[in-house]
Backbone as a chain_set.jsonl record, in Angstrom:
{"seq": "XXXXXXXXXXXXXXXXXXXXXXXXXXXXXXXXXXXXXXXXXXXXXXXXXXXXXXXXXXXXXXXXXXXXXXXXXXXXXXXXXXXXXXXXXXXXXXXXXXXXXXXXXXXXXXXXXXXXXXXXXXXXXXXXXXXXXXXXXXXXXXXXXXXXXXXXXXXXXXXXX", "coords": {"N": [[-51.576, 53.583, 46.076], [-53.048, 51.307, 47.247], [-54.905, 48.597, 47.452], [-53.691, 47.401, 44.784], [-51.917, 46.042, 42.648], [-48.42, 46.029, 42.947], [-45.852, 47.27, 41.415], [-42.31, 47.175, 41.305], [-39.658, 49.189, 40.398], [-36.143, 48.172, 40.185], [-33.241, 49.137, 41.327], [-29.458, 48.959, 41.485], [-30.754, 47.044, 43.755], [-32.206, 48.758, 44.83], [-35.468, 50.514, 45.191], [-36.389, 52.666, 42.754], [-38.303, 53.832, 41.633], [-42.468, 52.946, 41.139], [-45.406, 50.87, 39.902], [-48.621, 51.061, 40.138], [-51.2, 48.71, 39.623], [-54.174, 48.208, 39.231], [-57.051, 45.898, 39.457], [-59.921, 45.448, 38.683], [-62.34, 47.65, 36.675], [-63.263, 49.95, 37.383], [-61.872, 51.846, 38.517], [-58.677, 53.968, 37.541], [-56.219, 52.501, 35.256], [-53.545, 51.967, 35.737], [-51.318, 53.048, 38.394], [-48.542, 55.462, 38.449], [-45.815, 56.923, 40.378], [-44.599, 60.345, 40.734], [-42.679, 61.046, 39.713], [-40.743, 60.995, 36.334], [-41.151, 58.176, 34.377], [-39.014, 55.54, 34.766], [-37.219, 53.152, 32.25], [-38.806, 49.916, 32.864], [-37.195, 47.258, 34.178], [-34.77, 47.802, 33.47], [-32.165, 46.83, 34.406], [-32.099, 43.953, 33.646], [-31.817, 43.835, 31.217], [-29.826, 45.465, 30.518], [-26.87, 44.949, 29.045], [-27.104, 42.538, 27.647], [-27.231, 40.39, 24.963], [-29.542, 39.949, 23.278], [-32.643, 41.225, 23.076], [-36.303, 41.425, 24.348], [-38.74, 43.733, 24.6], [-41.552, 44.969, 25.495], [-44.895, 46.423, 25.947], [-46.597, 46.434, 28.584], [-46.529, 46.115, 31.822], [-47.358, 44.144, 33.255], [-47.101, 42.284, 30.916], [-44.121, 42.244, 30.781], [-43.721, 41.159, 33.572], [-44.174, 39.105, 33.122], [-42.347, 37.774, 31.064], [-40.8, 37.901, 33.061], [-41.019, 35.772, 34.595], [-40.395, 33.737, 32.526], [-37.931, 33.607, 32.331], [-36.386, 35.343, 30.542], [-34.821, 37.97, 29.325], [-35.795, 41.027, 29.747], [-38.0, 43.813, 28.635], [-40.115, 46.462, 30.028], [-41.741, 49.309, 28.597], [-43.585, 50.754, 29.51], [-46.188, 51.641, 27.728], [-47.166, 53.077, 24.658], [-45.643, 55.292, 23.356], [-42.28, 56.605, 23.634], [-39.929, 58.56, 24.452], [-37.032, 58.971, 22.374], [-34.333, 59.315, 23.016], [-34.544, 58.187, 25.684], [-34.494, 55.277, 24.862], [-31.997, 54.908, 23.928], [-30.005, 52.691, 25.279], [-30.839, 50.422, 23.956], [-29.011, 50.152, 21.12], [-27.08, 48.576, 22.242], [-27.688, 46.315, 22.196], [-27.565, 43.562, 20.378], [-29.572, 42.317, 18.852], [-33.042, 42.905, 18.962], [-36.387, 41.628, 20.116], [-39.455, 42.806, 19.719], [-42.57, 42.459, 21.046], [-45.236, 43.703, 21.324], [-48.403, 44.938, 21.916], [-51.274, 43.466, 20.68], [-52.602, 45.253, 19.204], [-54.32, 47.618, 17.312], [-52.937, 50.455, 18.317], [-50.691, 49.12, 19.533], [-49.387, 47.66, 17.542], [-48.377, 49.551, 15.902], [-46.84, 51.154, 17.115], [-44.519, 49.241, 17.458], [-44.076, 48.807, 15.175], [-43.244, 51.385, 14.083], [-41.542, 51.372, 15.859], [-39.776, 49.493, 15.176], [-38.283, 50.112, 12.754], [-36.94, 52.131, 13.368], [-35.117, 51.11, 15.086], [-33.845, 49.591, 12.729], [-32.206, 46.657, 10.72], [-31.705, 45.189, 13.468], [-33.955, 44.805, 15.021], [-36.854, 42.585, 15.439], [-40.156, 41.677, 14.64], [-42.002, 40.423, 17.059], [-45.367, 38.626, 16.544], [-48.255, 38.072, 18.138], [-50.494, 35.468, 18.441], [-53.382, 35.54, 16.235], [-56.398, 36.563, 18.113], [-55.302, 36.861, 20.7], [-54.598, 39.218, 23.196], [-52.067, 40.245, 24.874], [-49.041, 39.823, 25.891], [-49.141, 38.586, 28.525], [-51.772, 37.735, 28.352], [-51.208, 35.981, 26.896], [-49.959, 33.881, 27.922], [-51.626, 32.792, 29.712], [-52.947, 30.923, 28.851], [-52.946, 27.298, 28.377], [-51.075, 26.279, 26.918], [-49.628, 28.258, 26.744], [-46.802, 29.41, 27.294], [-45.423, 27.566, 25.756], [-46.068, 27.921, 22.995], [-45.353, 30.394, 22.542], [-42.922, 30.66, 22.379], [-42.291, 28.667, 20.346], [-43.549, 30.521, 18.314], [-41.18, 32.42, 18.503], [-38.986, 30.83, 17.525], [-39.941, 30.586, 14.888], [-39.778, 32.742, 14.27], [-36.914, 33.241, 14.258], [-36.04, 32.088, 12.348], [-37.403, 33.148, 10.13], [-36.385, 35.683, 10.206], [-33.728, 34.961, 9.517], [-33.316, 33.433, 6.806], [-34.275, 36.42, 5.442], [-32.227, 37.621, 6.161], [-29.921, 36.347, 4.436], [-31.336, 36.663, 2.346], [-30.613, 39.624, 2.156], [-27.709, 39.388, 2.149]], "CA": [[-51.304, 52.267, 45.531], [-53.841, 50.299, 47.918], [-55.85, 47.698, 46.261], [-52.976, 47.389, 43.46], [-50.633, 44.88, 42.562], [-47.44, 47.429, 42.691], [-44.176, 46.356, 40.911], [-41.264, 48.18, 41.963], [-38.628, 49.432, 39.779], [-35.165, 48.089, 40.934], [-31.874, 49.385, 40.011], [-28.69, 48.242, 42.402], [-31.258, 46.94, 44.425], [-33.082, 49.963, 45.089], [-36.609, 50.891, 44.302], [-36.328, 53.953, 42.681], [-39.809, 53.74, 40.758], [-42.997, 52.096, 40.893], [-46.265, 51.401, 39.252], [-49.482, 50.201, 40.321], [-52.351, 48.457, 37.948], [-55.661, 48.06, 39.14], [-57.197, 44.463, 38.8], [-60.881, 46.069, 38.509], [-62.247, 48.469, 35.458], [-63.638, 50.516, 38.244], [-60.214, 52.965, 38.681], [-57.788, 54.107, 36.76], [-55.94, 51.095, 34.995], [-51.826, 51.586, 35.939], [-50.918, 54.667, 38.532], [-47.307, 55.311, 38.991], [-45.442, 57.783, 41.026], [-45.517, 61.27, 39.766], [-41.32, 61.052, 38.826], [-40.79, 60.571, 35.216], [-41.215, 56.796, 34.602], [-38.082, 54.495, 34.014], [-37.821, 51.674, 31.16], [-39.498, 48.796, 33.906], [-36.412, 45.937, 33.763], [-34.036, 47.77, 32.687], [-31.295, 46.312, 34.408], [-32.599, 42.878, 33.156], [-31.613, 43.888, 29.32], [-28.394, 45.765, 30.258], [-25.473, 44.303, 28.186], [-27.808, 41.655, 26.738], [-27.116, 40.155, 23.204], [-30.861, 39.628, 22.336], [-33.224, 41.664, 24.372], [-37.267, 41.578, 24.636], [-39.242, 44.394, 24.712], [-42.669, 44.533, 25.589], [-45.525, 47.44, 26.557], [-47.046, 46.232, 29.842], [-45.748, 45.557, 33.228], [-47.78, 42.108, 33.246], [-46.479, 41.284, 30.135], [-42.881, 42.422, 31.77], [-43.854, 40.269, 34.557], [-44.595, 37.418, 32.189], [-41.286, 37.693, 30.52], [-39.29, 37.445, 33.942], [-41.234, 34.377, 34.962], [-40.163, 33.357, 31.718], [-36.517, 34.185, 32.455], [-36.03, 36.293, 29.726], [-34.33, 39.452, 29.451], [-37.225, 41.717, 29.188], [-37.726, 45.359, 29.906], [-41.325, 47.015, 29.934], [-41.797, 50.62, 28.159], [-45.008, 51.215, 29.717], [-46.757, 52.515, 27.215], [-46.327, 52.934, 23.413], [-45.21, 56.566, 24.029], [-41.161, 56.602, 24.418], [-38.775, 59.065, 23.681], [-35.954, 57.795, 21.423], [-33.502, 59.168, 23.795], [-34.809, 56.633, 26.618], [-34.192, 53.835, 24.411], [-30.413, 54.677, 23.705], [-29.617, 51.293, 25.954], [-31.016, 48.813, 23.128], [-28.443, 50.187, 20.707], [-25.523, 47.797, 22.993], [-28.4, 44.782, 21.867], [-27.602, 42.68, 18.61], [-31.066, 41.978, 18.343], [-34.061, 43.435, 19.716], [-37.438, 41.489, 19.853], [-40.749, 43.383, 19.834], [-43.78, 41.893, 21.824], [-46.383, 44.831, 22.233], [-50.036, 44.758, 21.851], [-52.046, 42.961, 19.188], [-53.906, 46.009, 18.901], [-53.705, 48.872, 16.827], [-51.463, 50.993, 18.708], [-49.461, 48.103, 19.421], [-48.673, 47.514, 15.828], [-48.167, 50.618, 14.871], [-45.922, 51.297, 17.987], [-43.828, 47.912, 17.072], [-43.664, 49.253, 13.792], [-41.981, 52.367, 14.29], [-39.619, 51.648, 16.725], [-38.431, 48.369, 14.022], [-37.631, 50.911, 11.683], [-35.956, 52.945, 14.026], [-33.724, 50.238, 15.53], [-33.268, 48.646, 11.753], [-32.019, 45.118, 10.991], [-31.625, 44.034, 14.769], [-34.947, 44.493, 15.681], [-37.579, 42.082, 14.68], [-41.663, 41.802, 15.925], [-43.377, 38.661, 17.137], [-46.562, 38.863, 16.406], [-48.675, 37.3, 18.621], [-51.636, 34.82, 17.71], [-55.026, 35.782, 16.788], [-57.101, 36.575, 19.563], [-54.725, 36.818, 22.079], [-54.49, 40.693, 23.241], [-50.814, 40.468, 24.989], [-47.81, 38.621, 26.118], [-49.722, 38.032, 29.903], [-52.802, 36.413, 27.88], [-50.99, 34.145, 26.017], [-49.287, 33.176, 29.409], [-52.593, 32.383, 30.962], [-53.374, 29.906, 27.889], [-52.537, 26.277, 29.1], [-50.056, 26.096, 26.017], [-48.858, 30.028, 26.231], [-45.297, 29.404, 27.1], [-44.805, 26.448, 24.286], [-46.875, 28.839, 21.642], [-44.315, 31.704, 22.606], [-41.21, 29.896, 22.166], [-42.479, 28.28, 18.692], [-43.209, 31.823, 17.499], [-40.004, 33.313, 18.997], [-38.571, 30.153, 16.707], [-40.251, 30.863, 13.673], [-39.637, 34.308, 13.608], [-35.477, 33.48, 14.107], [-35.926, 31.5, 11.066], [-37.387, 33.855, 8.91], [-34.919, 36.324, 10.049], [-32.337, 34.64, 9.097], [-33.599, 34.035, 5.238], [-34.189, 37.618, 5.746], [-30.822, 38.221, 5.858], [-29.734, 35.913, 3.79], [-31.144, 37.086, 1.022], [-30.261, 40.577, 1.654], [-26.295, 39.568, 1.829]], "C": [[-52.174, 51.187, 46.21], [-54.721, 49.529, 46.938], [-55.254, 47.701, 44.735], [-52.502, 46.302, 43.209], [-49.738, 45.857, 42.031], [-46.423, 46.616, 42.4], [-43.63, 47.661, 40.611], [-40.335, 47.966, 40.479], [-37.113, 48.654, 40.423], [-33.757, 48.348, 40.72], [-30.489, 49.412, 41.712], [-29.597, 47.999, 43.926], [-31.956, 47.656, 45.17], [-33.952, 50.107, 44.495], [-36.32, 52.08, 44.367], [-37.494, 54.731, 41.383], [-40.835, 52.657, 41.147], [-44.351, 52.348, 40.481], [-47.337, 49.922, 39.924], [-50.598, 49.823, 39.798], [-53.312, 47.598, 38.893], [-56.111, 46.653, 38.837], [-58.784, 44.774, 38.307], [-61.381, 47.217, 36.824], [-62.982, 50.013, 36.21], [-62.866, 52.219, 37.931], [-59.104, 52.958, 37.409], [-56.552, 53.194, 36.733], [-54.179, 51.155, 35.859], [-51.599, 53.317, 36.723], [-49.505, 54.421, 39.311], [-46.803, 56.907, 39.667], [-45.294, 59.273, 39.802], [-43.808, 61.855, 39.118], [-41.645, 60.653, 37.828], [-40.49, 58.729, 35.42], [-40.198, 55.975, 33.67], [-38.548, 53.412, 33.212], [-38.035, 50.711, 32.708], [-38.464, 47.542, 33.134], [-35.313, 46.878, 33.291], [-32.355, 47.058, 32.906], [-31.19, 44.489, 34.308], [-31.711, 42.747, 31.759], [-30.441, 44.514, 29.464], [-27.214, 44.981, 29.597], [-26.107, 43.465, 27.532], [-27.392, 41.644, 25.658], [-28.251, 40.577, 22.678], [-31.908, 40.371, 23.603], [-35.178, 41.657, 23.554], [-37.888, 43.156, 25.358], [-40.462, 44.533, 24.788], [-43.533, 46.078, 26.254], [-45.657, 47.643, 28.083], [-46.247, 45.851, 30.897], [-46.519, 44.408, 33.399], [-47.304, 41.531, 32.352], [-44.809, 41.405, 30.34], [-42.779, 40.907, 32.905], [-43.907, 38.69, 33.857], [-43.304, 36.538, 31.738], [-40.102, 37.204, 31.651], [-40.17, 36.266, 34.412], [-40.652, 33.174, 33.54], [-38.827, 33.269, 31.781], [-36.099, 34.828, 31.141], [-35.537, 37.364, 29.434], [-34.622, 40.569, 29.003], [-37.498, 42.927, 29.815], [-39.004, 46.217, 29.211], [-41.173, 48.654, 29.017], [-42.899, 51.482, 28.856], [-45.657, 51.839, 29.161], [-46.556, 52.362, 25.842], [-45.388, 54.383, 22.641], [-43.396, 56.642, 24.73], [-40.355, 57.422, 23.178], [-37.765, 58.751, 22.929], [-34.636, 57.957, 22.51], [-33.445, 58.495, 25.175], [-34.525, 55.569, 26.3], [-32.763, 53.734, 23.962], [-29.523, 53.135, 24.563], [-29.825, 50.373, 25.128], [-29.772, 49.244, 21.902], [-27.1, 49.527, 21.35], [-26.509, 46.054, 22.297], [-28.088, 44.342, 20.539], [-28.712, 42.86, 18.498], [-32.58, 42.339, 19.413], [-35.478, 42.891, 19.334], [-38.432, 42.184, 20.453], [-41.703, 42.452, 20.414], [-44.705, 43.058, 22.414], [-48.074, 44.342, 21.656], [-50.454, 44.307, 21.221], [-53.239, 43.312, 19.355], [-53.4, 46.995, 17.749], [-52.707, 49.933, 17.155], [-50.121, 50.242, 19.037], [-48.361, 47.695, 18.339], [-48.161, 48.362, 15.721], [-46.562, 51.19, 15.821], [-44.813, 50.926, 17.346], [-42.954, 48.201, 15.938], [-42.569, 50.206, 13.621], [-41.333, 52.073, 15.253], [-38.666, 50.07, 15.941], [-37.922, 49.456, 13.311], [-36.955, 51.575, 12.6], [-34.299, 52.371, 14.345], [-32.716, 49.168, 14.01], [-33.116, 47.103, 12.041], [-32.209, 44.734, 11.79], [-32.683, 43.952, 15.129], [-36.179, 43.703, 14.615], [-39.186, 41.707, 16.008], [-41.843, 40.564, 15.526], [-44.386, 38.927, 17.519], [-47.071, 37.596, 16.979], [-49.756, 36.633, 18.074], [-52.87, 35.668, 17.666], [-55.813, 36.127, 17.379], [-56.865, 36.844, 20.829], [-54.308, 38.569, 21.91], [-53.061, 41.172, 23.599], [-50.16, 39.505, 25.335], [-48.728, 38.009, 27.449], [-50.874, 37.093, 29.568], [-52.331, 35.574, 27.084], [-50.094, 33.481, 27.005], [-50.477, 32.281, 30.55], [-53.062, 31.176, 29.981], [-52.528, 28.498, 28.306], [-51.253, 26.415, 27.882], [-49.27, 27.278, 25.221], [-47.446, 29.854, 26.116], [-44.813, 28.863, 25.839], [-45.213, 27.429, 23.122], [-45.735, 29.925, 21.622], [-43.372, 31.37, 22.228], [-41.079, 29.086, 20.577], [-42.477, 29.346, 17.97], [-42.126, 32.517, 17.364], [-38.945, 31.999, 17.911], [-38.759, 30.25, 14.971], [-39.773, 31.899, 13.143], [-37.912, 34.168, 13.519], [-35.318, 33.013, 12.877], [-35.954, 32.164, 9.795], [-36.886, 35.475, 8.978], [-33.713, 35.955, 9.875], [-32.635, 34.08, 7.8], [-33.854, 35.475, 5.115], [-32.732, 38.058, 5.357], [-29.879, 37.469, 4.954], [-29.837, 36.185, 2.423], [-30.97, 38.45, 0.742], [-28.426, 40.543, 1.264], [-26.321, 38.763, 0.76]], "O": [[-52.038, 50.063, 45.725], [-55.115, 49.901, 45.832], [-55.928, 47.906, 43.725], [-52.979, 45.417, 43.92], [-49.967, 46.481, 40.995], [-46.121, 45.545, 42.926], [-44.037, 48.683, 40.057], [-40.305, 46.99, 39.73], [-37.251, 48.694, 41.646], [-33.153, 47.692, 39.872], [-30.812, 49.878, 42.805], [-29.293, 48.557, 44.98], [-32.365, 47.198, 46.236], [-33.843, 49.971, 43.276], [-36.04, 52.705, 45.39], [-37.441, 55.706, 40.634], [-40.403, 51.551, 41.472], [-44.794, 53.496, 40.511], [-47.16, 48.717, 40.108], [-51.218, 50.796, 39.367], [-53.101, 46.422, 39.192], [-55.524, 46.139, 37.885], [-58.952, 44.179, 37.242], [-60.5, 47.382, 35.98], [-63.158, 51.023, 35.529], [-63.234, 53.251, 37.37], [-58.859, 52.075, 36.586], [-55.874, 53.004, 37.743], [-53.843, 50.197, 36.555], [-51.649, 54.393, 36.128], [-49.251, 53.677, 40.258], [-47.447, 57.923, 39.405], [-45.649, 59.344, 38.626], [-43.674, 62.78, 38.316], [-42.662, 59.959, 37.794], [-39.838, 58.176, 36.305], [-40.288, 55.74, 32.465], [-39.639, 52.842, 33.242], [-37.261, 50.98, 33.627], [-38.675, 47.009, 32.045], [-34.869, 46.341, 32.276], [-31.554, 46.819, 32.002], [-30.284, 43.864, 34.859], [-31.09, 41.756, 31.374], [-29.693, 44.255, 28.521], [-26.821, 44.152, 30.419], [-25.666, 43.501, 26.383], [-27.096, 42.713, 25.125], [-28.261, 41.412, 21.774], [-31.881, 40.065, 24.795], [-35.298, 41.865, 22.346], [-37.51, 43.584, 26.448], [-40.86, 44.049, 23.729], [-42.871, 46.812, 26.987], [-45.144, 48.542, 28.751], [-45.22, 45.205, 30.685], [-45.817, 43.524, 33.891], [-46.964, 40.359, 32.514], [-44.223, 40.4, 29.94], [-41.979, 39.972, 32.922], [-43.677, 37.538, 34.225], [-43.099, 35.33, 31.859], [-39.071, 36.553, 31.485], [-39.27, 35.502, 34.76], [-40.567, 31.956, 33.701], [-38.501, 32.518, 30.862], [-34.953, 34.449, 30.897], [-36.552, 37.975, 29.101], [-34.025, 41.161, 28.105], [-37.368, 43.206, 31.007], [-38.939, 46.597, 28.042], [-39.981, 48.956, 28.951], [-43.02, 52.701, 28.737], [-46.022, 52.85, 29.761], [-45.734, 51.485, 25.576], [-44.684, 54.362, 21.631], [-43.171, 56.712, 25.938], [-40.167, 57.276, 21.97], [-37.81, 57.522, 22.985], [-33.983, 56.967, 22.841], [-32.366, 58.283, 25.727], [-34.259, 54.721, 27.153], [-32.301, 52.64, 23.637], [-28.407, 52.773, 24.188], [-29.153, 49.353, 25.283], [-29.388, 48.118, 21.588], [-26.03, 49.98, 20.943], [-25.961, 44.98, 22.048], [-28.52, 45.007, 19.598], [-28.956, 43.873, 17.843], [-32.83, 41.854, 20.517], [-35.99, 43.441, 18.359], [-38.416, 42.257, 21.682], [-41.402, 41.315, 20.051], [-44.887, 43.307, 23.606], [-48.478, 43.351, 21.047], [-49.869, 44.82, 20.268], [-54.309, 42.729, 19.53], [-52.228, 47.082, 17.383], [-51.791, 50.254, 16.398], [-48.948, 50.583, 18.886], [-47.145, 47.51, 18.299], [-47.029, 48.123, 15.301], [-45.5, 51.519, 15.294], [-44.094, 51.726, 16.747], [-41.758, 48.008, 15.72], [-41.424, 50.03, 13.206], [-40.322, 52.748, 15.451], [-37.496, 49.711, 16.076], [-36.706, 49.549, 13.475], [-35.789, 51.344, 12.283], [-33.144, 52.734, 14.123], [-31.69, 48.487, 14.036], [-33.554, 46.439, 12.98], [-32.93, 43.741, 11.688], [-32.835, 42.912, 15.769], [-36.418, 44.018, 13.45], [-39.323, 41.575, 17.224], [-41.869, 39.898, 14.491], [-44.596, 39.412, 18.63], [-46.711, 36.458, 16.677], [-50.147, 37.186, 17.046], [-53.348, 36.318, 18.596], [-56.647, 35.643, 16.613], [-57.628, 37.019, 21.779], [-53.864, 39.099, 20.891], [-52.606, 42.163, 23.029], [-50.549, 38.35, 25.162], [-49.024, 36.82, 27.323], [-51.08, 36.021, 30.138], [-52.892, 34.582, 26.618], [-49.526, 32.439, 26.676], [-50.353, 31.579, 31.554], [-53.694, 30.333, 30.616], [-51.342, 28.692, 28.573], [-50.249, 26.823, 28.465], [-48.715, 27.426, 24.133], [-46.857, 30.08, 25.059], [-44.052, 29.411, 25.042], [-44.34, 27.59, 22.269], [-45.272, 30.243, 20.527], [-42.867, 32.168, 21.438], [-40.07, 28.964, 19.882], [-41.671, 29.45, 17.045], [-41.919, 33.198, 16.36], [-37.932, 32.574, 17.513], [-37.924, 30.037, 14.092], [-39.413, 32.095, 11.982], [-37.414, 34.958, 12.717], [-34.41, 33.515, 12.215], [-35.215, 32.07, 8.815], [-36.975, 36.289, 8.059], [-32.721, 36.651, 10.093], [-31.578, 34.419, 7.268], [-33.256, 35.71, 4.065], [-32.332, 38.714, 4.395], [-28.872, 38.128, 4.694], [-28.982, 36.074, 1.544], [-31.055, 38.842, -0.422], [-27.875, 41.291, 0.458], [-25.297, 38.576, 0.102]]}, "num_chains": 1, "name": "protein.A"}
């Protein structure tokens, strides 16, 4: 983990995981211990109404500077029986990549989770939740989208009842 920025897992205050990501293109981008790798946050999103979901552990990291109740996947790669915890969530927002696997990720696991889950699609240009955090007007841009999108989930449902 030397020359990382390592973010620990924490679960009753115990690290009992962690993963370290490279700031360089040098080395290999994210190396975590060689245990199977917990959801990152998850006791963040436990009992939660409305929970955030997101790929990266920076955009994880983004989300708890954000105070949000946000829990990493690392990856777009997750068993379904790992994600049995968002079925306690009313509503599950998506935030993964605005790339191709990101989408497609996003995609299938909305359909999986149905109605409650809905994706915010990030702007344009911007690659994840951590770069639209580094944008002088990332937070406000996030919180307008995360507005828009409650809106047109709720005509959404509106016009299905």
């Amino acid at each position: 983990m030397a020359g990382r920025v390592v973010i620990p897992e924490l679960r009753e205050g115990q690290c009992i995981w962690m993963v370290g990501r490279a700031l360089d293109d040098r080395r290999l981008k994210y190396l975590g211990l060689s245990l199977p790798k917990p959801i990152l946050g998850y006791e963040r999103v436990r009992g939660q109404r409305r929970v955030f979901v997101t790929e990266g552990a920076f955009d994880y990291l983004t989300g708890v500077a954000w105070n949000l109740p946000i829990c990493a996947l690392l990856g777009t790669h997750v068993r379904a029986a790992r994600l049995a915890f968002l079925q306690q969530a009313r509503e599950v927002v998506l935030v993964f990549d605005n790339d191709e696997p990101g989408r497609t990720a996003a995609a299938d696991l909305a359909t999986s989770l149905g109605s409650r889950a809905a994706i915010l699609a990030l702007p344009e240009g911007v690659k994840d939740l951590s770069e639209l955090a580094q944008r002088p007007t990332g937070r406000q841009t996030f919180f307008e989208l995360l507005r828009q999108l409650g809106t047109r989930k709720e005509a959404n449902d509106a016009t299905v009842h």
